[in-house]
VOKOL-744797 format. One record per residue (C-alpha): residue in one letter; x, z, y. Coordinates in steps of 0.05 Angstrom, whole numbers, plus 5000, padded with zeros to 4 digits. Each point is the difference from the previous one (the first is absolute). Example, Ala and Ser with C-alpha at 12.3 -4.5 7.8 and 13.67 -1.06 7.14 Angstrom:
2
A524651564910/S502749875069/
END
This chain:
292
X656613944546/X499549314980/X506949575025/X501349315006/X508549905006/X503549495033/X507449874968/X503750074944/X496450294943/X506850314966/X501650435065/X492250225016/X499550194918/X506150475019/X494650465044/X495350054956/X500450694969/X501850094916/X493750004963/X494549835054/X496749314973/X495250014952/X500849274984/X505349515021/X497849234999/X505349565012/X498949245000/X506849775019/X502149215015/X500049694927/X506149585015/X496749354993/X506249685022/X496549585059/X495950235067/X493550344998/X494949765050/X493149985032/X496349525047/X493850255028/X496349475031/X493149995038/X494949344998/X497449755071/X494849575012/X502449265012/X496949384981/X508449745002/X502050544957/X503650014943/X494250334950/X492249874976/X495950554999/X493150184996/X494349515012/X505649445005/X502550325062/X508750005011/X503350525023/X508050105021/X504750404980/X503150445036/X505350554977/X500250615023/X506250444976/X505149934939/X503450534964/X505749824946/X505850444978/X506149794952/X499150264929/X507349874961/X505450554986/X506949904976/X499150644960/X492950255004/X500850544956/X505050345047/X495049985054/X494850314963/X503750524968/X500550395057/X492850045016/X497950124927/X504650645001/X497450225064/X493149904972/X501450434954/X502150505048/X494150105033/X494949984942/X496250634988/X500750344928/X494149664972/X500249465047/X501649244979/X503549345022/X497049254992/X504549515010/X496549285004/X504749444983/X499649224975/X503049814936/X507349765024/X501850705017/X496250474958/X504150144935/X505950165053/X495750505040/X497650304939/X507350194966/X501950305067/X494250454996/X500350294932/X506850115027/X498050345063/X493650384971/X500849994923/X497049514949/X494750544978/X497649975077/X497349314989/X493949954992/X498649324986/X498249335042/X494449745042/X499149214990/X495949815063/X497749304979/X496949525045/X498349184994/X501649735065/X503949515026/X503949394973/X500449824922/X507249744979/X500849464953/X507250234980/X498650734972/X493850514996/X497550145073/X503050715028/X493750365006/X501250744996/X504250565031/X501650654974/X500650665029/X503950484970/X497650784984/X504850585010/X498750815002/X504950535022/X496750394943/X497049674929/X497050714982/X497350185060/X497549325054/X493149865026/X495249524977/X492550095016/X496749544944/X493550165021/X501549825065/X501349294967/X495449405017/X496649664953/X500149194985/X494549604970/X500549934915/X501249244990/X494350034946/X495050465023/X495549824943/X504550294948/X500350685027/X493250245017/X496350055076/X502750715015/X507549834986/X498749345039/X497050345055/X506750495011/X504349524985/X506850114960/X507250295030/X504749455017/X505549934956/X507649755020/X498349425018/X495749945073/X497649315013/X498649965076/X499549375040/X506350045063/X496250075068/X496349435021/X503549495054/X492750085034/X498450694978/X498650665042/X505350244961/X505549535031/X505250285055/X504449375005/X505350344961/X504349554962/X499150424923/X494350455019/X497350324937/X493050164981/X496950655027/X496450074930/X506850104972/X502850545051/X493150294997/X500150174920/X506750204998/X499550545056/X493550284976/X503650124928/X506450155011/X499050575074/X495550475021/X495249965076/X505350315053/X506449834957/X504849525026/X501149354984/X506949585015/X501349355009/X507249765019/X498649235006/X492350075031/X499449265028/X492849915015/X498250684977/X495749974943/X502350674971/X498650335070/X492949764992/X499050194934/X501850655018/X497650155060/X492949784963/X500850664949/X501950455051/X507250004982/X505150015054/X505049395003/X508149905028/X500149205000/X507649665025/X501149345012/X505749695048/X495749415008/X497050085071/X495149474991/X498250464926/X499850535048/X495749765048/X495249724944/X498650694972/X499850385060/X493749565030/X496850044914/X501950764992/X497750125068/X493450394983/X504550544960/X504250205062/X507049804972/X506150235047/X505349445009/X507850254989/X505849585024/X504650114936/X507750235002/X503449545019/X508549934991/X506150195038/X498649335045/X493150235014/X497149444969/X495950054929/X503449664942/X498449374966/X494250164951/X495749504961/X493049915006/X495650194949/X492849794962/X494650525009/
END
């Protein structure tokens, strides 16, 4: 069954049997250090308004919802730790763990995990590089995140290679038409534009990734009718991806408005929605939002 979990992602891990997820994604807040938010506006038709659209015409502004969530830790390693080990937990024998991370916290993150898994369990780095937004004049624009690779097992994990998509050669002409017509495997490095402000794609969620992303690392990395696991689900990208390649999905999120934004996109694959455990108080603990 595909579930969608409301609360705190630590607790709702904790019923998740050892060794039933195929693939943990995890996409936790980067700790930025400042708030994370997202305006979604719509346009009206108003000779007064505020913009000019087509054929000279002005329209107003009008907004329509906001979602924002505070992304700074005292110790953000100590909140993660937790959830890395219980990641680990319920990973398969050849199953694997991405953790997708920003620069500031990576190297950190990355110790702890050769720790928790051993340093021959890495198996390397995925630079997801984009060129969007503003260009600093002080330092080399930010323009990449990286998502660490992790297997229970380095002699026995699955990766389907031929299950791999292929990208366009950069110079076609110097590899003959049949290699330019398949294409060549991606390397380490995916460059993928961020969903579109205007796109299909785009679910209002403040640090929604790219389906393209979700969608390659799924179709590697599990099998149709495994399980995939996301503890931080936000918009639920991952839950898409998977629910595309006929792979089940467990998606948490304390966020209700998260919630409610993948229960209305991951509607047409039947998700059940769980209130998560919540403390002695009866009320769910504090729990950061997350990116995907």
């Amino acid at each position: 069954m595909n579930t969608i979990v409301q609360g705190d992602n630590l607790r709702a891990m904790a019923t998740l049997a050892d060794g039933c997820a195929a693939l943990v994604y995890m996409d936790p807040p980067f700790n930025t250090g400042h708030s994370q938010s997202r305006t979604r506006i719509k346009t009206v038709r108003d000779e007064a308004g505020d913009r000019k659209g087509f054929g000279g015409h002005r329209y107003r502004s009008e907004t329509v919802g906001r979602l924002d969530f505070a992304d700074a830790f005292d110790d953000y390693l100590a909140f993660l730790a937790p959830r890395l080990v219980a990641a680990r937990r319920i990973l398969a024998p050849d199953g694997a763990l991405f953790v997708h991370l920003d620069p500031r916290e990576v190297h950190y993150v990355k110790v702890f995990l050769d720790g928790l898994f051993g340093r021959d369990a890495f198996m390397g780095e995925i630079i997801w590089a984009y060129d969007f937004g503003g260009r600093s004049k002080r330092r080399w624009p930010a323009k990449h995140d990286t998502i660490l690779w992790y297997v229970r097992d380095p002699e026995h994990y699955h990766f389907d290679y031929e299950a791999i998509d292929r990208i366009p050669y950069m110079a076609p002409g110097l590899v003959g038409p049949v290699k330019a017509a398949r294409g060549k495997t991606p390397t380490d490095v995916w460059w993928q534009t961020v969903v579109p402000t205007g796109g299909r794609e785009r679910t209002g969620y403040p640090t929604q990734k790219p389906l393209a992303i979700l969608e390659r690392i799924v179709r590697v990395h599990s099998r149709p009718g495994d399980l995939c696991v996301d503890p931080f689900a936000g918009s639920g990208t991952l839950g898409e991806a998977a629910g595309k390649l006929d792979r089940r999905f467990w998606l948490c999120d304390e966020n209700p408005d998260a919630v409610a934004i993948m229960m209305a996109r991951l509607a047409r694959f039947a998700p059940a929605l769980q209130p998560g455990a919540a403390d002695a108080t009866g009320d769910p603990p504090p729990q950061a939002a997350d990116g995907a």
